[in-house]
KOLLOMI-962334 format. One record per atom (N, C-alpha, C): residue number from 1; residue in one letter; atom name; x, y, z. Coordinates in Angstrom, 3 decimals. Example, Ala and Ser with C-alpha at 12.3 -4.5 7.8 and 13.67 -1.06 7.14 Angstrom:
BEGIN
  num  residuo  atomo        xx        yy        zz
    1        A      N    13.190    -5.690     7.800
    1        A     CA    12.300    -4.500     7.800
    1        A      C    13.200    -3.300     7.800
    2        S      N    12.850    -2.250     7.080
    2        S     CA    13.670    -1.060     7.140
    2        S      C    12.900     0.030     7.870
//
This chain:
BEGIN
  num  residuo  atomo        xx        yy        zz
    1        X      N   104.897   104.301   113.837
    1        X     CA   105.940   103.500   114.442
    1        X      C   106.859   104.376   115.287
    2        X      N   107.270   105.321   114.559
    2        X     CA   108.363   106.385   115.058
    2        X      C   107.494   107.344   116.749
    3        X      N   106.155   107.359   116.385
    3        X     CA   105.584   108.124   117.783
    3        X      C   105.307   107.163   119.100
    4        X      N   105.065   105.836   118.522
    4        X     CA   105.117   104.762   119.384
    4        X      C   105.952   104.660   119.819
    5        X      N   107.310   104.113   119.348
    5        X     CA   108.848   104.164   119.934
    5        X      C   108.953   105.452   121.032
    6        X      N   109.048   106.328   120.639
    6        X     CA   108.917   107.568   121.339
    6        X      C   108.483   107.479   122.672
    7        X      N   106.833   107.407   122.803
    7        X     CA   105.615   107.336   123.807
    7        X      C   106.476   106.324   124.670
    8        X      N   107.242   105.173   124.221
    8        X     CA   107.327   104.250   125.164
    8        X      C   108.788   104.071   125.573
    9        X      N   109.620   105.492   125.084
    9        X     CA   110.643   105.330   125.777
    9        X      C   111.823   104.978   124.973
   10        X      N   111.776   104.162   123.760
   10        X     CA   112.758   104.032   123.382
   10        X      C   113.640   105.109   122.538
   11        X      N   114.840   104.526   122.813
   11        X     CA   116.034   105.396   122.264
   11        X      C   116.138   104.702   120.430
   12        X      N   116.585   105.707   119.518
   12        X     CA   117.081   105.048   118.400
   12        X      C   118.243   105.933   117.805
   13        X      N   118.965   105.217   117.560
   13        X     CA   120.253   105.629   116.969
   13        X      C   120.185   105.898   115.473
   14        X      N   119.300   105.425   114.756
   14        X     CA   118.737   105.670   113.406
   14        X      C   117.229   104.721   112.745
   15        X      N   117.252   105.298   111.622
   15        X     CA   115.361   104.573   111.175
   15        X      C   115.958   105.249   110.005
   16        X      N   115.677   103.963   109.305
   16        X     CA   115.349   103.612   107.913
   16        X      C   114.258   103.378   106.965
   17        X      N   113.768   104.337   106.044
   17        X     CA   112.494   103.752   105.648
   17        X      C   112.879   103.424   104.137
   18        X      N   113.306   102.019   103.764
   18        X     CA   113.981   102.205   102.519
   18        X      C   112.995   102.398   101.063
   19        X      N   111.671   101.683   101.318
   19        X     CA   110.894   101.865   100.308
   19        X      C   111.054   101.099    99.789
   20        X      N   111.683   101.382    98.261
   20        X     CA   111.593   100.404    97.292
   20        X      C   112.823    99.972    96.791
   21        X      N   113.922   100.119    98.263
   21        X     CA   115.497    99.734    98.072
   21        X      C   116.083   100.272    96.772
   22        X      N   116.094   101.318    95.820
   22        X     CA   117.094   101.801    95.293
   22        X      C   118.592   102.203    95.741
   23        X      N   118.498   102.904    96.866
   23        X     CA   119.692   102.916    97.413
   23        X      C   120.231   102.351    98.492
   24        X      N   119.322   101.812    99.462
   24        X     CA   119.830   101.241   100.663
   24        X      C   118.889    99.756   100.830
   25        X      N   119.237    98.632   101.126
   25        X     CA   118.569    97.564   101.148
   25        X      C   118.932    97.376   102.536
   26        X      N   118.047    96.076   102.783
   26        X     CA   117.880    95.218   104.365
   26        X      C   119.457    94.932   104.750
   27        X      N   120.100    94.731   103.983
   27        X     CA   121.387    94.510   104.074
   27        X      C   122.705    95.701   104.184
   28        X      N   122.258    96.549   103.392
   28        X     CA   123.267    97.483   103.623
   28        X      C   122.768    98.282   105.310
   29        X      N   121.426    97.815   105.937
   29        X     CA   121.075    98.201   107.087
   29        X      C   122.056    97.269   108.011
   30        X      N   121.722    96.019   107.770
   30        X     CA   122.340    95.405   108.858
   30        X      C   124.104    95.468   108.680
   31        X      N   124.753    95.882   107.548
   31        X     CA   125.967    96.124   107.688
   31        X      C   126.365    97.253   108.554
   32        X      N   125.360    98.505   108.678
   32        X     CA   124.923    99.752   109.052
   32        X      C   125.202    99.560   110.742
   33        X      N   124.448    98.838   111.193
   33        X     CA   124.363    98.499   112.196
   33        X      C   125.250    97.377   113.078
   34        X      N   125.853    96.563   112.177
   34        X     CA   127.364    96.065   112.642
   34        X      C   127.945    96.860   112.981
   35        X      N   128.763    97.885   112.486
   35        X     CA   129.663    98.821   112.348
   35        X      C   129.044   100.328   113.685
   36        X      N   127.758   100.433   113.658
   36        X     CA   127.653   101.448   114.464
   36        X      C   127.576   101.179   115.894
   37        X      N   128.586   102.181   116.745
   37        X     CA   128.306   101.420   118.391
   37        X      C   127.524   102.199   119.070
   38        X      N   126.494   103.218   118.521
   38        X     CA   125.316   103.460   118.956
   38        X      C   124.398   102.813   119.091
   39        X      N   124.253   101.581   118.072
   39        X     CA   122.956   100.477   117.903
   39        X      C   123.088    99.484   118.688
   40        X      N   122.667    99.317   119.393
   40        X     CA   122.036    98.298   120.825
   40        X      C   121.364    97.102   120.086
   41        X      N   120.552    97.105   119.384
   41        X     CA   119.581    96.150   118.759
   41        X      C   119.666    96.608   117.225
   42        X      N   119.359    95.573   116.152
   42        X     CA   118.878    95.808   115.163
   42        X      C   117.305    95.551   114.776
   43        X      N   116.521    96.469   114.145
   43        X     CA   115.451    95.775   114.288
   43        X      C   114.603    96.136   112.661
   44        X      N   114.327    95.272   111.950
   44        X     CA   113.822    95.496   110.367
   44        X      C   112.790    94.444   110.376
   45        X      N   112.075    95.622   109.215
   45        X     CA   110.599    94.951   108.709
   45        X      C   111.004    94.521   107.517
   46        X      N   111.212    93.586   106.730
   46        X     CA   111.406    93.155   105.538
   46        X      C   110.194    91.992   104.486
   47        X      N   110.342    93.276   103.727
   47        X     CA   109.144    92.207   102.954
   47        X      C   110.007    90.885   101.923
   48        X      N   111.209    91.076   101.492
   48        X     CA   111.941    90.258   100.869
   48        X      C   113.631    90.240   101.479
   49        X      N   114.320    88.918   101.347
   49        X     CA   115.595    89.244   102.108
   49        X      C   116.812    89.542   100.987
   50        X      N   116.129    90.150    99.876
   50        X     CA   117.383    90.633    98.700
   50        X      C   117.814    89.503    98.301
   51        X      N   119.639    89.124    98.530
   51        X     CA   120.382    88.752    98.070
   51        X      C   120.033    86.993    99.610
   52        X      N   119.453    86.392    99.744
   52        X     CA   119.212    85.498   101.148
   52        X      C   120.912    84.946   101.471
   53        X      N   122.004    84.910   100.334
   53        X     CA   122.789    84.641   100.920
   53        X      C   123.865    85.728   101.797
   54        X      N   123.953    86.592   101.243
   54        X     CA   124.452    88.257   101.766
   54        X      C   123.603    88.399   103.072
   55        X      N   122.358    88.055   102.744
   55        X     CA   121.770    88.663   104.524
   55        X      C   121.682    87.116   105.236
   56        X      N   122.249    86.155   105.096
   56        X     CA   122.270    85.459   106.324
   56        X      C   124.115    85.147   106.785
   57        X      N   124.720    85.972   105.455
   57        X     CA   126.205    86.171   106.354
   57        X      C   126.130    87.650   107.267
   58        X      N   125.381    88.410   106.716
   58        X     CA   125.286    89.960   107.961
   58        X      C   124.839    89.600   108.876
   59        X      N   123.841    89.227   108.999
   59        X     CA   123.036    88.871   109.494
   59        X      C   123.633    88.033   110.980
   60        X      N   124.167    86.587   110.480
   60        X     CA   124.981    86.177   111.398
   60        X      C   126.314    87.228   111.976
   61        X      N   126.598    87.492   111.367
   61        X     CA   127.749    88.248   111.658
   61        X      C   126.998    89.941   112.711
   62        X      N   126.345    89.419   112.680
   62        X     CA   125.470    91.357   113.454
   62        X      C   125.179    90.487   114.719
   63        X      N   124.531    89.270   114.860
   63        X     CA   123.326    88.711   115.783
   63        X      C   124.933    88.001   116.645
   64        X      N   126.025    87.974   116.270
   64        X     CA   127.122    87.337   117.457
   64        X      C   127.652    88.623   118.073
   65        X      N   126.990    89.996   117.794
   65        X     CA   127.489    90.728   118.959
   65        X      C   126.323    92.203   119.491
   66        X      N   124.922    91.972   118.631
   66        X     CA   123.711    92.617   118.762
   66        X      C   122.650    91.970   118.470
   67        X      N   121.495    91.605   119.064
   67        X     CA   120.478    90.940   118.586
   67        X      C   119.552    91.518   117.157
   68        X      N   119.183    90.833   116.392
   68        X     CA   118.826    91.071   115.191
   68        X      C   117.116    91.050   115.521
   69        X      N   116.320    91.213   115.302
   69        X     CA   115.121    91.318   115.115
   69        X      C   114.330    91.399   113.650
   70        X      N   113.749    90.478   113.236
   70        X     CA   113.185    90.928   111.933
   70        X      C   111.934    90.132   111.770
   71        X      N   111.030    91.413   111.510
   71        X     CA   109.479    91.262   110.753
   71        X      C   109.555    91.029   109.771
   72        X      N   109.136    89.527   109.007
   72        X     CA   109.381    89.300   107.759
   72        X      C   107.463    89.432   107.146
   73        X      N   107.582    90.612   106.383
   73        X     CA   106.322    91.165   105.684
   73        X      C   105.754    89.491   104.672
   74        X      N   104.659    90.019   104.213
   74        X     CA   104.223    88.952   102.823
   74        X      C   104.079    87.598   103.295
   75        X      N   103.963    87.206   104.398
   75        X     CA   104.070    85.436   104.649
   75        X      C   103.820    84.702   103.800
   76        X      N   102.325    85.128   103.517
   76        X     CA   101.214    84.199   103.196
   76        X      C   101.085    84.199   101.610
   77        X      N   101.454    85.364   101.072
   77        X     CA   101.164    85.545    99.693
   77        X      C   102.232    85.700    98.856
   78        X      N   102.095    84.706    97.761
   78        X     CA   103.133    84.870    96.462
   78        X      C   102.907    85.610    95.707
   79        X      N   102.510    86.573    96.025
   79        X     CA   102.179    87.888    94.783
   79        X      C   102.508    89.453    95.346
   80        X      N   102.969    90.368    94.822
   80        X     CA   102.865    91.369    95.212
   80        X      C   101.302    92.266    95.476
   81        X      N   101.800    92.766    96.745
   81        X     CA   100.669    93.576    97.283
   81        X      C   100.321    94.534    96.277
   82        X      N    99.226    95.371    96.055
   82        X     CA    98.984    96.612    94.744
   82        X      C    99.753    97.793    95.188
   83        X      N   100.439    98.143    94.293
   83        X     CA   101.066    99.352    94.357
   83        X      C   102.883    98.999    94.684
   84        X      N   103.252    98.102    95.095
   84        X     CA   104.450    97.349    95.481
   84        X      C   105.429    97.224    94.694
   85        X      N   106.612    98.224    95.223
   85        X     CA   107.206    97.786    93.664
   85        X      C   108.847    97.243    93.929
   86        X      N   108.482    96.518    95.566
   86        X     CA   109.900    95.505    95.710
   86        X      C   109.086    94.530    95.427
   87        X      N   109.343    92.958    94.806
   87        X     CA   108.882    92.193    94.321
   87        X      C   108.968    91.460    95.986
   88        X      N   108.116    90.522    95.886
   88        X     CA   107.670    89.822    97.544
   88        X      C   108.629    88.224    97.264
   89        X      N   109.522    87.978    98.024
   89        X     CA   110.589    86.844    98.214
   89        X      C   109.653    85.661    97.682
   90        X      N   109.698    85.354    96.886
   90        X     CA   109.379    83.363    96.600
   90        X      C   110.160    82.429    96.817
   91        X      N   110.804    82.691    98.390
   91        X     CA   111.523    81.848    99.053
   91        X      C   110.332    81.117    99.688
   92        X      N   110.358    80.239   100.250
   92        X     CA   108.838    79.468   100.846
   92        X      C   109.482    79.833   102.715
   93        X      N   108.681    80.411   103.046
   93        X     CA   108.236    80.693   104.651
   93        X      C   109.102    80.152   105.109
   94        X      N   109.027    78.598   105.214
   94        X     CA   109.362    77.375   105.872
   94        X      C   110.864    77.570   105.932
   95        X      N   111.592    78.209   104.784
   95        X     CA   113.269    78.423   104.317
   95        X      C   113.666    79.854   104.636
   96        X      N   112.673    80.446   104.519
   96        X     CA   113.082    81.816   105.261
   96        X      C   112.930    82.094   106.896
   97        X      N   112.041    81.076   107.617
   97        X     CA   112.439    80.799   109.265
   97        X      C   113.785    80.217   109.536
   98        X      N   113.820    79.037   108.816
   98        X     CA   115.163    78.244   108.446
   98        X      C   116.185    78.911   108.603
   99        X      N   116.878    80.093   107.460
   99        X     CA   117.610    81.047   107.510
   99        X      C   117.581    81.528   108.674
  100        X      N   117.031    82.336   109.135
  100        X     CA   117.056    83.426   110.485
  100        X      C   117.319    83.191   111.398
  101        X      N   116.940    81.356   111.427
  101        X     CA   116.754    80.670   112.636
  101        X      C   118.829    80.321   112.622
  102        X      N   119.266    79.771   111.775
  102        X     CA   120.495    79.447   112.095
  102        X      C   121.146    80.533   111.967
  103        X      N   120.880    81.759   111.273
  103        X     CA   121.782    83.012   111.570
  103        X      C   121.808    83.788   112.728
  104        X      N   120.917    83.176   113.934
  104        X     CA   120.855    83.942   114.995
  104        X      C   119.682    85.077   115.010
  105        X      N   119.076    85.771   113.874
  105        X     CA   118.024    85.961   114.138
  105        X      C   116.933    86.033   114.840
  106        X      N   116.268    86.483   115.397
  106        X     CA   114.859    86.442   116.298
  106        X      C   113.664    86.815   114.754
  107        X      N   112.873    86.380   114.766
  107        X     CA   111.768    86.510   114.171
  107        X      C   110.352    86.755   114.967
  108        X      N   109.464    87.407   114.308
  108        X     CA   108.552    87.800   115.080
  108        X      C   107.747    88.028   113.932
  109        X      N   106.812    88.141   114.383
  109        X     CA   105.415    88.117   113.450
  109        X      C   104.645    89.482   112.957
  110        X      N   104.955    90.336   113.770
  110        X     CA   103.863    91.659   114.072
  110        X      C   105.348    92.923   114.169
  111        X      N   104.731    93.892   113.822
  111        X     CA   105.751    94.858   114.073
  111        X      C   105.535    95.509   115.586
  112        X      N   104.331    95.043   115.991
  112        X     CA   104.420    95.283   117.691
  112        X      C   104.935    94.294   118.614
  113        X      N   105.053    93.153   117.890
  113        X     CA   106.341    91.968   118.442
  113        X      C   107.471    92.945   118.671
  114        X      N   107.971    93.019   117.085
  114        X     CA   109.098    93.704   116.958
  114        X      C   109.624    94.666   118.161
  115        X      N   108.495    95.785   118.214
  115        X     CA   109.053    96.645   119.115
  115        X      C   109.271    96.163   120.508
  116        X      N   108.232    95.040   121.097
  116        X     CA   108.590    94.761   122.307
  116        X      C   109.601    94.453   122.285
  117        X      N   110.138    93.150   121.459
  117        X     CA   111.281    92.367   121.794
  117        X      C   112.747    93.450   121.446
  118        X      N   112.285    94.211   120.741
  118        X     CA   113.710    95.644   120.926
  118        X      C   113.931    95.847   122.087
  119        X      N   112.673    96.447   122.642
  119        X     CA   112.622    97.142   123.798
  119        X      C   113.427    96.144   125.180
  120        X      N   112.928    95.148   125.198
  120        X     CA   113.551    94.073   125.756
  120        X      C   114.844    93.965   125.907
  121        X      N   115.522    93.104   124.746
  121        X     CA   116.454    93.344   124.320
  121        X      C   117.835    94.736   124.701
  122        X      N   117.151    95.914   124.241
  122        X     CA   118.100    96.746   124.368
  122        X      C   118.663    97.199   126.181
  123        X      N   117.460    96.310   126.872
  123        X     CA   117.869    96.592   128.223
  123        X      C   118.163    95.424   129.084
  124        X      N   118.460    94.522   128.499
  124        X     CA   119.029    93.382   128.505
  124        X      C   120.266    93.088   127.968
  125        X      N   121.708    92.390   128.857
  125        X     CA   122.537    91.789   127.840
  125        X      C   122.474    90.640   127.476
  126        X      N   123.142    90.302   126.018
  126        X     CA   123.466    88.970   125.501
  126        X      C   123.586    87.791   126.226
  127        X      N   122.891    86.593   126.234
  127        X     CA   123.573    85.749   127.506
  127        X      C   124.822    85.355   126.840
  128        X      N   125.658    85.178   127.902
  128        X     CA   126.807    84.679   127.188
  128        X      C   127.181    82.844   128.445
  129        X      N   128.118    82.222   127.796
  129        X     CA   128.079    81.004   128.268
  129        X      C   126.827    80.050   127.755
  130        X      N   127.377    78.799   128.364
  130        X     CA   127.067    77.623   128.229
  130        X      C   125.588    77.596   129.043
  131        X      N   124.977    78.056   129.796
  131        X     CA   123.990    77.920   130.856
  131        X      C   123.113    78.777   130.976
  132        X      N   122.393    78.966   129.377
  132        X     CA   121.659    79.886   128.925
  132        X      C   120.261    78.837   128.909
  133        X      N   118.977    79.296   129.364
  133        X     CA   117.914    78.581   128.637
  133        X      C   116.655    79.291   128.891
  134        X      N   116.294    79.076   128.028
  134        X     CA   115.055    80.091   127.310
  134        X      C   113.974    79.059   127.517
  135        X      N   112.888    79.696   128.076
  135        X     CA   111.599    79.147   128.257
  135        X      C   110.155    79.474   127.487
  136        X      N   109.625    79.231   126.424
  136        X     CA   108.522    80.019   125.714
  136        X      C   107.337    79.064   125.897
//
């Protein structure tokens, strides 16, 4: 991930690899990244969203003045992967788009989504106003 970013140019102000969240979770990232005015974009792979109500107040609160980006790991499966030892969200898909979607969030599927839409993003500003519209 880190040589890719690189190869293609992008800048990062920090990278997190939390593992198995003992000390730093998805959330204490995106508080991380509120607060820092080096970070242009936020952008996380998350296989579970911790606490779902804590990360859709950061969350909102990050995405009204940096775009949020997040790869949500595990879609498909209610079980942990082998060897896994953050337990995988048994929130249902459908409620975890839900979330992201009204916190301002971008979601993406692939962690090479991810990086495009950083990349994007960080060289792009926010639209701001009423006379914004997005075409997909």
């Amino acid at each position: 991930l880190l040589s890719g970013l690189h190869r293609r140019g992008a800048g990062l102000s920090s990278f997190i690899s939390a593992g198995n969240r003992a000390d730093v979770s998805g959330n204490d990232f995106l508080q991380y990244s509120f607060e820092d005015p080096d970070t242009d974009v936020a952008l996380l792979y998350l296989e579970s969203l911790g606490n779902p109500r804590k990360f859709t107040r950061l969350a909102r609160r990050t995405a009204a003045v940096k775009p949020v980006v997040v790869v949500k790991g595990a879609r498909h499966s209610g079980t942990n992967p082998p060897g896994h030892a953050v337990p995988v969200s048994r929130i249902p898909d459908t409620t975890v788009s839900a979330l992201m979607r009204q916190a301002g969030v971008i979601r993406v599927d692939t962690v090479t989504e991810m990086v495009d839409a950083g990349l994007l993003l960080a060289g792009q500003p926010l639209p701001a106003g009423p006379r914004v519209a997005i075409l997909g």
